[in-house]
LODRENLUM-120529 format. One record per residue (C-alpha): residue in one letter; y, z, x. Coordinates in steps of 0.2 Angstrom, whole numbers, plus 5000, padded with zeros to 4 digits. Example, Ala and Ser with C-alpha at 12.3 -4.5 7.8 and 13.67 -1.06 7.14 Angstrom:
2
a497850395062
s499550365068
# end
This chain:
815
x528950164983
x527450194994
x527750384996
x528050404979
x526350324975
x525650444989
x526250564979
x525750554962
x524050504970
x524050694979
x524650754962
x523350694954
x521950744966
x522750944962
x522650914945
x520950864942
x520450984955
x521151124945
x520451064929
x518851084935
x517751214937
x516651264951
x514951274951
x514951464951
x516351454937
x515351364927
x513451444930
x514351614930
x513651664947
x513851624964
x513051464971
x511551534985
x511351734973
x510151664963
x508951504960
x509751394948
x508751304934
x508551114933
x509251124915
x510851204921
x510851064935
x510850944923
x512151034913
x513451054925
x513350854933
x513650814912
x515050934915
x515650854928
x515650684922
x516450724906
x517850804915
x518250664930
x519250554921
x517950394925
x517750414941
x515950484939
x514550454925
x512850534923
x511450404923
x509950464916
x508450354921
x506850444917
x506250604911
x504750704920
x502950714914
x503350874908
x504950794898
x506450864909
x507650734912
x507850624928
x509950564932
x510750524942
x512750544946
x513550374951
x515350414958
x516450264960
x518150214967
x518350004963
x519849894961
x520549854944
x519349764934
x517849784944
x516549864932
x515049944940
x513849814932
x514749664941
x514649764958
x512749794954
x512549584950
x513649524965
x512549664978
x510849574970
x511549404972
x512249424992
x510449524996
x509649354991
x510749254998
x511949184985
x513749174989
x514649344982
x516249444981
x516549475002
x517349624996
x515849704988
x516149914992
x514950015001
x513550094991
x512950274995
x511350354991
x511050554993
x509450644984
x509150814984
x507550924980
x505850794982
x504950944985
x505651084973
x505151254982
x506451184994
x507651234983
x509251254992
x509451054992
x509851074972
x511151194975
x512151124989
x512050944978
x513251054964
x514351104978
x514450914984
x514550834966
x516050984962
x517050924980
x516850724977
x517350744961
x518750864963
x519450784976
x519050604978
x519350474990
x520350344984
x520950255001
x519150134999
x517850064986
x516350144986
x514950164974
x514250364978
x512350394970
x511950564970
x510350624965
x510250824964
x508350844958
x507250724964
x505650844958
x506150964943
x504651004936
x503951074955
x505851154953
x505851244938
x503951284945
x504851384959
x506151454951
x505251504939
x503751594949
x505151664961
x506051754948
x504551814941
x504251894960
x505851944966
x506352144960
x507752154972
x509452104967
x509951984981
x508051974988
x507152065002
x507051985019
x505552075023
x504451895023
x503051985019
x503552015003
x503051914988
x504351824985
x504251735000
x502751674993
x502551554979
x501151554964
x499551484962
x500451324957
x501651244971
x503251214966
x503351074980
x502350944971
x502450864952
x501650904939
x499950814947
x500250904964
x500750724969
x502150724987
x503350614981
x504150594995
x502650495001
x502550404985
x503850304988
x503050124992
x501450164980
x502350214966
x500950314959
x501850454949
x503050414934
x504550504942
x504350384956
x504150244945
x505950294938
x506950324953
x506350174959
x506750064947
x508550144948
x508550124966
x508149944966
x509549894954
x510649964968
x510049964984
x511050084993
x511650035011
x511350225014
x510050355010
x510050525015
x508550625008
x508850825010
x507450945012
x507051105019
x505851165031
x505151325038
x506351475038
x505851515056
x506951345061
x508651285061
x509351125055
x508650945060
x509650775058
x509450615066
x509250515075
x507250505070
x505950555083
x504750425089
x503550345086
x504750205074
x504250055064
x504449945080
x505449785069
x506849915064
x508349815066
x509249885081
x510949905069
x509850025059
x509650115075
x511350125082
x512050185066
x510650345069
x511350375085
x513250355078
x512750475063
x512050585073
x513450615085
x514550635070
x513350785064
x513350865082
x515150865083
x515150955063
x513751095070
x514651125086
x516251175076
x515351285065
x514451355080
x512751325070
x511051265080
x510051135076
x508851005086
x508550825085
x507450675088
x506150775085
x504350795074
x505150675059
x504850515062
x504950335055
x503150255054
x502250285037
x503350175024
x503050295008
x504650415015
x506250445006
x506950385025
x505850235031
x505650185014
x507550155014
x507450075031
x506349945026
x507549875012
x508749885025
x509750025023
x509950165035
x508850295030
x508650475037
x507950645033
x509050785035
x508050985038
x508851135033
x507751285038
x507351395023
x505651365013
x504651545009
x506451605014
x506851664995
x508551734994
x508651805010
x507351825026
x507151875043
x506651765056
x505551815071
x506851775082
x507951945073
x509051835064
x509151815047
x509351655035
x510051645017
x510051535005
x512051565004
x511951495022
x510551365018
x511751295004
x513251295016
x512451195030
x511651065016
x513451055006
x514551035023
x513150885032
x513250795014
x515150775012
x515250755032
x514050635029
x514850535016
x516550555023
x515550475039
x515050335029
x516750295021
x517450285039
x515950165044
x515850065028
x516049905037
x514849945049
x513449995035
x513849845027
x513649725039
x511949805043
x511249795029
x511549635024
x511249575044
x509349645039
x509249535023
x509849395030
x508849385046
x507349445033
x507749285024
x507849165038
x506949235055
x505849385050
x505049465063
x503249465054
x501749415063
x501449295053
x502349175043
x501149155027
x500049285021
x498649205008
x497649314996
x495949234991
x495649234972
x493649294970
x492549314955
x493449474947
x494949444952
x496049524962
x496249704959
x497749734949
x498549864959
x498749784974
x499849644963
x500949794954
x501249844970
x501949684976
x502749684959
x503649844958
x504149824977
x504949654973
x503849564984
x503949364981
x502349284979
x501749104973
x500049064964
x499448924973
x497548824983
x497148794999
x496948585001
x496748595021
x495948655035
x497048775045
x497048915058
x497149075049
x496849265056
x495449315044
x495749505040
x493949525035
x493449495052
x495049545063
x494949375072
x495649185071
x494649075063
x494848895053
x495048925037
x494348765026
x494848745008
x493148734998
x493948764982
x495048914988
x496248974976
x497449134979
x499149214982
x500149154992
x501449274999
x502949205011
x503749325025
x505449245023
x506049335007
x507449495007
x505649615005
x505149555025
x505049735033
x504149805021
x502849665020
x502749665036
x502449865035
x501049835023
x500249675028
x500349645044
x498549705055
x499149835065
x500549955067
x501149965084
x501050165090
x502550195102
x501750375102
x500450455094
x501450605089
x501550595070
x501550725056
x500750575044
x499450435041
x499550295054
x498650135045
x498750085028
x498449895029
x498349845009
x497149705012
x495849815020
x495949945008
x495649854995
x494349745002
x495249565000
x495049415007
x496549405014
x497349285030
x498849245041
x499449085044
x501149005049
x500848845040
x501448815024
x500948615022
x499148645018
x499448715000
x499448614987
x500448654969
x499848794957
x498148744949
x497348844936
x495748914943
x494248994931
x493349124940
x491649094930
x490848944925
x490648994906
x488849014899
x487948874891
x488548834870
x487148754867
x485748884866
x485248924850
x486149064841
x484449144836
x484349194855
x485949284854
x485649444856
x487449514862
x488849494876
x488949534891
x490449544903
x491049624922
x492349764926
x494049734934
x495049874926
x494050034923
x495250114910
x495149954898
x493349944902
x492950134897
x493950084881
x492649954877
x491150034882
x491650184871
x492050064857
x490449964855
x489450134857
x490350194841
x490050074833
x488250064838
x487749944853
x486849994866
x487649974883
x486749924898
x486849874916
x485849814928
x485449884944
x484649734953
x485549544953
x484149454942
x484249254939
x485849214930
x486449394931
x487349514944
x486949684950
x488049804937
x488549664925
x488549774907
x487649704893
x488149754874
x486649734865
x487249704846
x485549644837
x485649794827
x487649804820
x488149694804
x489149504808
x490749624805
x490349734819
x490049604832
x491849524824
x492449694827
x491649714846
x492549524850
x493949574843
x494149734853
x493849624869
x495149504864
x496449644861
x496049754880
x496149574889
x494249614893
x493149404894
x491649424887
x490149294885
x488649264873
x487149324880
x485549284876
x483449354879
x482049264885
x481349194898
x482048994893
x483949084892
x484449234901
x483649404907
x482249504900
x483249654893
x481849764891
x481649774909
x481749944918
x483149884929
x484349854915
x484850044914
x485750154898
x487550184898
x488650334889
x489950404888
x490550534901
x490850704897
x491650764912
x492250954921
x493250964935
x493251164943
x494851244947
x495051344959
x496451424970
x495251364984
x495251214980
x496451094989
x498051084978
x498250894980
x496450844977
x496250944963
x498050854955
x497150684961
x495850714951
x496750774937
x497950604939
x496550494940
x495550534926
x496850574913
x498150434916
x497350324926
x495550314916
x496150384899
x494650544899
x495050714892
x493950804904
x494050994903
x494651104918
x493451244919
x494151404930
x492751434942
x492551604935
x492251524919
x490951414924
x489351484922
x489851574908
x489951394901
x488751294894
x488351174908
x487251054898
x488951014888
x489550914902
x488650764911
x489750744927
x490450914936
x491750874950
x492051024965
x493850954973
x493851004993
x494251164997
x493951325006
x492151354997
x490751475001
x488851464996
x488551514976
x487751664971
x485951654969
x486051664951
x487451534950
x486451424961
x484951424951
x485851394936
x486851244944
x485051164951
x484251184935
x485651074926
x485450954940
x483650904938
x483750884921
x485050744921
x486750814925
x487850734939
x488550854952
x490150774963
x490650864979
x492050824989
x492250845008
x492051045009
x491251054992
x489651025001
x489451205006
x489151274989
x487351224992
x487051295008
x486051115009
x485351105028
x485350925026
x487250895026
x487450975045
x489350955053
x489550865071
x489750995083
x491250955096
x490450975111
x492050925121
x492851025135
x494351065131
x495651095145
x497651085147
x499251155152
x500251265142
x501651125143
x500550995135
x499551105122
x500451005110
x499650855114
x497950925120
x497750955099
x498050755095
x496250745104
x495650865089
x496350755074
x496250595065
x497750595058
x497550475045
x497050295050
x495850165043
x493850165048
x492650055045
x491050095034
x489550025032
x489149985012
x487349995005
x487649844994
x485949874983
x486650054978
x487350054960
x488950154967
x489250014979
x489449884963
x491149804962
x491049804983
x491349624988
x490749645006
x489449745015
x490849845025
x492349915020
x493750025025
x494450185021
x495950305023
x495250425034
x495950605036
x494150665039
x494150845048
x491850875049
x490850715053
x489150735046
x487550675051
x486450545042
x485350665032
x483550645026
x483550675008
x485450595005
x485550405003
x486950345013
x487950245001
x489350215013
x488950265034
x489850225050
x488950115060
x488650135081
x490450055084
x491550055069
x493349965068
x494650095068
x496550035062
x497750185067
x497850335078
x496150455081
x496150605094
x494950575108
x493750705102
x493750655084
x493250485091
x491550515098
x491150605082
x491450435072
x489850365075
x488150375062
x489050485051
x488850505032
x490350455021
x489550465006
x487750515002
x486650514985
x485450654982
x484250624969
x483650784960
x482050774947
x483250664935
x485050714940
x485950684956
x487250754970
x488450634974
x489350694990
x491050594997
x491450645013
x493150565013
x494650574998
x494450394990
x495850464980
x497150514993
x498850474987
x498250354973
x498550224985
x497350104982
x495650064989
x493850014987
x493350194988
x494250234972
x493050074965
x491650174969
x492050334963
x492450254947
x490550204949
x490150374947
x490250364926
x490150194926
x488250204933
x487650354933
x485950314924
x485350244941
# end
C-alpha cells in the first residue's frame, strides 16, 4: 500500500510538472536573454497559481505609488483540513504565548528585487516559483512565501531605460558601454528614490507599509532577501560579518553558520566562488536581514555579483558574468535554500519560538520599563505609529512615586519624582523585545566599527522625548486622563473675542487650517517672542473681520482635522496686544524645489516625499536649466537638495540675490552652500597626518568618516526655526562629510558645542572636526533669508527634531 501511494504521489509530481510551462515557455524567451517586465512577472506567478492544483495562491497585498501591483506567492503543503488562515491564527497565538497546534509547519520567506537595477533577483524568483510548484515537496508541512518583486516601479525603471540602451542583441560586455549604465532616474529606488531595504523598521514608503503588513500576519521563521552587487565580485552568503546586534539569540546564530555550510557544500560542487562573513553585517535594524532577526527569525542577505553588469560584462579580473549565470547562482541558493530549510524545520521552529518566549519572559533589555513623558503638544505622532505598525505593546498610564530611572535627556541616573507625570508606558517583556531593545535602548554596543550603515538611531533622542528606564513597575498608577492645557478663561466678555488661537503638533493638518482660515479671510499670526499668557510661535486667527458663519465654519474645520483650538481675546485685561510687532504675518507657501542630475538622488526624493505626501503642497520641480528662465518672484521658498554644485553664473547670481532681498526664502542643503560662493560658510580643513600600511588602509579610511551616528547640537531656542523644540539641545542623524565654521553673518540656529555627546561610531579625524561647527545657519538678506542645513533632517524619513524645524521653514518664515 505504501509504494503504491509513493507511486501515485511521483505520478502526480510528472504530471503537474508536464502540465506546466516554464518560465521561458510561457515569456517566450529564455530566462537571463533579456530583462523581464514586472507585469509579466506578475503574469506568469497568476499562471502558476492557476495551474498548481491549490498548492500555491497569488496574494496581492498592495500596489506601488505608481499602481503596479504588490503579491505575493504563498506555496503550501498542510494536513487535511488545515486551511492557511487557521495556520496564520495558531502561528499568532503561540508567538504570544497561548497554547497552539504543536504541529504548526515551518513558514518560509524569500524576496527578491528590493532594489530593482539588481535585476537578476526577479528572474531567478520565476525559476524557483516554476521548480516548487512543478515539483513540490510533499514529505513535510510548510508554508513557502515568495516575493519576486519587492521594488517594481525601480524595476520597470531599469528595464525600461536598459532596453532603451542596449543596441546589441544579447548586450555588449564592454562595461563601458551604456548600457551598463542606468538613466538619470535609478532604478534601484521607488518611486521617491526611497532604499527600501533600509525602510523596514520606519515604514516610510507605502510599498513598505504593505509588505509589512503582509509580513506580520505571518511571520516567517526564515527570510532570505536576495540582492545583487557589483559585477566585479562573486557571490556572498552567510554567515553575516561583524559587527552583530550583540542580544542576537545564539540559535539565530548557529543556524547562520549551519546555512552557510550547506551553501559552501552547494558552491563547491558547481566549482563557483564566493566569500563570506564579510562587509554585510547585522547592526542597523531597518535591513531586509536584521529586521527579520529581530522578530526572531533567521534573517540573511544573499549577494549575487552583477549590478551595471546588463546582459553580459567583463570583469577586471578577464572573466566575464551574465545575467544567464546571475540567474542560475540566484535560482540554485534559493531552492537549496529552501530544501535546507525543510530538512531543518524543527530546528527553525524551535528558534524562533525559543526567541519569543525568552522575549516574553527574560528579555535581554537594559531595562525592564521604558516611560515616555506626555508634554504640552503631545507626543509627536510618528514615534507612536512606529510602535504601532511594529506591534510594539504600550500602556497609557502616571508616574505616582519616586524611582530610579536613566533619564535619556541627560544620559545619567537620576530619581525621577512624579509631579504630575503622565506618559507611555512601554514594557520589555512583550514578543517585540529585540527590537525595542534595538530602538530604545541608549547605546548599541559596536563589536567593530566596520559597517557599511548608520550606527545610532535611538528614537527617544531623535525625537527630543522625555523618555527614561526603569525596572520598577510598582510606581504607576492606572490610566488617568491627562489635559495637556489648562483651558482659557469662559468668563471674559465675548466683545473681547477677537479670534482663536491654537499650537502645531501635526504639520500637514495644521497647513490645512491655516490655508483654510486664509480663504476664508483671517489673518494668521504668530508670535516670535513668548509674551504673558502666550508661547513663542503659538498662531493666532484673527476673525474680527469674517461673518458668525465663517468663524462657525473656521471651528468647524478645527473640529473636523482633530486640530484644539481656544477663544482668544485683545487687551491688556485679557490676552496679548496683537498689534504688536512680534506677532508676525503668515501665508501660504509657494514652494520650488530645483532638479538636477547633481543633485543627490535621495535628497532630492526626500524632499519630493515630504512635501507632497507627508505635508500635502503641490510644489513645482523646476529643471535647473529652467530656473532663471522662470519667474522667480512666483515662488516664495526655493529648495537646492545636496549635491555636486558649482558657484552660479554671474547673471544667475544677481538674479537669485535680487529675489532674496526682496522677500523670497532661499534653502540650501549641505553642498548646496557653494552656489554662493559665500566666504562666510568655510569648511574644516583636516589637518590630520594620515599614515598606514597597505594591509590596514581599509581601516586607516574609518578615521575619515562619520558613518551615521547621533550628535548633539546646541539649539538657539529664541529663533523662530527652533519653535516646537522642547529643550535647548537636541540630537541629530549625522552623516555629515564638511564641518563648517560658526560664521559672522549666519545665525546659528543649531551649532555644536566645545564637547558634544556623540551616540554611534565617528572616525578619529572626523571627530576633532565636531567641535563649534554650524549645523544650521540663517542669513538675513534686506527682507529675505538663506537658510543653510548643514545636516539631512530628512534622512530616510526616520523621524527627528530636525524635520520639526525644517517644517518651520513655512511655518515661520515672516521672521
Amino acid at each position: 500500500m505504501r509504494n503504491c501511494l509513493i507511486f501515485l504521489l511521483l505520478l502526480y509530481s510528472i504530471s503537474l510538472s508536464a502540465q506546466i510551462k516554464t518560465p521561458s515557455e510561457f515569456l517566450g524567451y529564455p530566462i537571463g536573454s533579456k530583462f523581464t517586465y514586472q507585469y509579466q512577472i506578475v503574469a506568469y506567478s497568476r499562471y502558476l497559481a492557476s495551474q498548481s492544483n491549490g498548492l500555491a495562491q497569488w496574494q496581492v497585498y498592495g500596489y506601488t505609488t505608481e499602481g503596479r501591483e504588490q503579491g505575493q506567492m504563498v506555496i503550501a503543503n498542510l494536513p487535511s483540513g488545515i486551511s492557511l488562515a487557521q495556520v496564520q491564527k495558531n502561528h499568532q497565538k503561540r508567538i504570544a504565548g497561548e497554547s497552539a497546534d504543536p504541529t504548526l509547519p515551518v513558514i518560509i520567506n524569500l524576496s527578491f528585487n528590493v532594489h530593482g537595477n539588481e535585476a537578476a533577483g526577479s528572474e531567478a524568483a520565476l525559476n524557483t516559483l516554476y521548480a516548487l510548484i512543478s515539483n513540490p515537496n510533499k514529505s513535510i508541512s510548510y508554508v513557502i512565501l515568495i516575493d519576486p518583486c519587492i521594488n517594481p516601479d525601480g524595476r520597470d525603471a531599469y528595464v525600461t531605460q536598459y532596453n532603451r540602451r542596449n543596441f546589441i542583441a544579447g548586450g555588449n560586455p564592454d562595461p563601458n558601454d551604456q548600457e551598463h549604465y542606468e538613466g538619470i532616474t535609478s532604478g534601484r529606488y521607488n518611486h521617491f528614490s526611497f532604499d527600501l531595504n533600509r525602510d523596514w523598521v520606519w515604514q516610510t514608503q507605502k510599498e513598505t507599509q504593505q509588505r509589512l503588513k503582509f509580513y506580520r500576519s505571518w511571520m516567517p521563521m526564515m527570510h532570505a532577501d536576495f540582492h545583487e552587487q557589483s559585477f566585479q565580485h562573486s557571490y556572498y552568503f552567510p554567515p553575516a560579518a561583524k559587527p552583530y546586534l550583540n542580544f542576537i539569540s545564539k540559535s539565530t546564530l548557529d543556524l547562520q553558520y549551519s546555512v552557510g555550510r550547506s551553501f559552501e557544500k552547494l558552491f563547491a560542487e558547481k566549482k563557483w566562488l564566493y566569500f563570506t562573513s564579510e562587509i554585510y553585517d547585522l547592526l542597523y535594524p531597518g535591513y531586509g536581514d536584521t529586521y527579520p532577526v529581530l522578530n526572531g527569525a533567521l534573517g540573511m542577505t544573499l549577494e549575487q555579483g552583477g549590478i551595471r553588469g546588463g546582459l553580459i560584462s567583463a570583469k577586471s579580473d578577464g572573466d566575464t558574468i551574465s545575467l544567464v549565470d546571475r540567474v542560475k547562482h540566484h535560482s540554485a541558493l534559493a531552492l537549496n535554500l529552501v530544501e535546507w530549510s525543510l530538512a531543518n524545520a524543527d530546528a527553525l521552529k524551535a528558534s524562533f519560538y525559543g526567541v519569543h518566549d525568552k522575549s516574553r519572559s527574560n528579555p535581554t533589555n537594559q531595562f525592564g520599563y521604558y516611560f515616555v513623558e506626555k508634554f504640552r503638544g503631545g507626543i509627536p505622532s510618528e514615534f507612536l505609529k512606529i510602535l504601532d505598525k511594529n506591534q510594539i505593546n504600550y500602556t497609557d498610564t502616571q508616574l505616582i512615586k519616586p524611582v530610579s530611572a536613566y533619564d535619556y535627556t541627560t544620559n545619567k541616573q537620576i530619581v525621577l519624582k512624579p509631579e504630575s507625570k503622565y506618559g507611555y508606558l512601554i514594557p520589555a517583556r512583550q514578543p517585540s523585545a529585540p527590537l525595542i531593545q534595538a530602538l530604545l535602548d541608549p547605546t548599541i554596543e559596536l563589536s567593530d566599527s566596520l559597517t557599511y550603515d548608520i550606527t545610532a538611531w535611538n528614537l527617544f533622542q531623535l525625537c527630543g522625548l522625555k523618555a527614561y528606564g526603569l525596572n520598577d513597575n510598582s510606581v504607576f498608577g492606572k490610566q488617568e486622563i491627562y489635559g495637556i492645557s489648562a483651558e482659557r478663561s469662559d468668563i471674559i466678555p465675548v466683545e473681547h473675542q477677537v479670534g482663536f488661537s491654537f499650537n502645531s503638533t501635526n504639520f500637514k493638518l495644521s497647513q490645512e487650517l491655516i490655508a483654510f482660515a486664509i480663504e476664508i479671510g483671517a489673518m494668521v499670526t504668530f508670535s516670535d517672542k513668548a509674551i504673558p499668557a502666550w508661547e513663542m510661535g503659538e498662531f493666532a486667527f484673527i476673525t474680527s473681520k469674517l461673518s458668525t458663519k465663517q468663524r462657525t465654519d473656521l471651528i468647524k474645520k478645527s473640529e473636523e482635522l482633530g486640530i484644539e483650538i481656544h477663544p482668544m481675546y485683545s487687551g491688556s485685561a485679557y490676552g496679548p496686544n496683537l498689534g504688536s510687532t512680534h506677532f508676525k504675518p503668515i501665508f501660504v507657501p509657494k514652494i520650488a524645489v530645483v532638479v538636477d542630475p547633481a543633485n543627490d538622488v535621495n535628497q532630492q526624493g526626500e524632499l519630493a516625499y515630504f512635501l507632497t505626501q507627508k505635508y500635502g503642497f503641490k510644489p513645482s520641480f523646476i529643471p535647473s536649466t529652467q530656473l532663471f528662465r522662470s519667474n522667480l518672484f512666483n515662488y516664495t521658498h526655493i529648495i537646492i537638495p545636496d549635491g555636486k554644485h558649482s558657484p552660479l553664473s554671474n547673471t544667475n547670481s544677481i538674479l537669485l540675490q535680487d529675489w532674496v532681498k526682496k522677500g523670497g526664502k532661499l534653502i540650501l542643503f549641505e553642498g548646496a552652500r557653494k552656489i554662493l560662493e559665500d566666504k562666510d560658510l568655510v569648511v574644516k580643513e583636516d589637518t590630520s597626518r594620515h599614515t598606514s600600511t597597505y594591509a590596514m588602509r581599509e581601516r586607516a579610511e574609518l578615521s575619515n568618516i562619520t558613518s551615521g551616528n547621533l550628535l548633539q547640537v546646541e539649539v538657539e531656542k529664541t529663533h523662530p526655526l527652533a519653535f516646537r523644540i522642547n529643550e535647548s539641545s537636541m540630537y541629530i542623524l549625522n552623516q555629515i562629510s564638511d564641518f563648517v565654521r560658526l560664521p559672522k553673518d549666519f545665525t546659528p540656529v543649531l551649532k555644536t558645542g566645545a564637547k558634544p555627546n556623540i551616540m554611534g561610531f565617528v572616525g578619529a579625524n572626523k571627530k576633532s572636526q565636531l567641535a563649534n561647527s554650524l549645523l544650521l545657519g540663517v542669513k538675513e538678506v534686506d527682507k529675505g533669508k538663506i537658510i543653510w542645513f548643514g545636516f539631512n533632517p530628512l534622512f530616510r524619513a526616520i523621524p527627528n527634531q530636525g524635520q520639526t524645524i525644517f517644517e518651520n521653514c513655512f511655518l515661520y518664515s515672516e521672521f
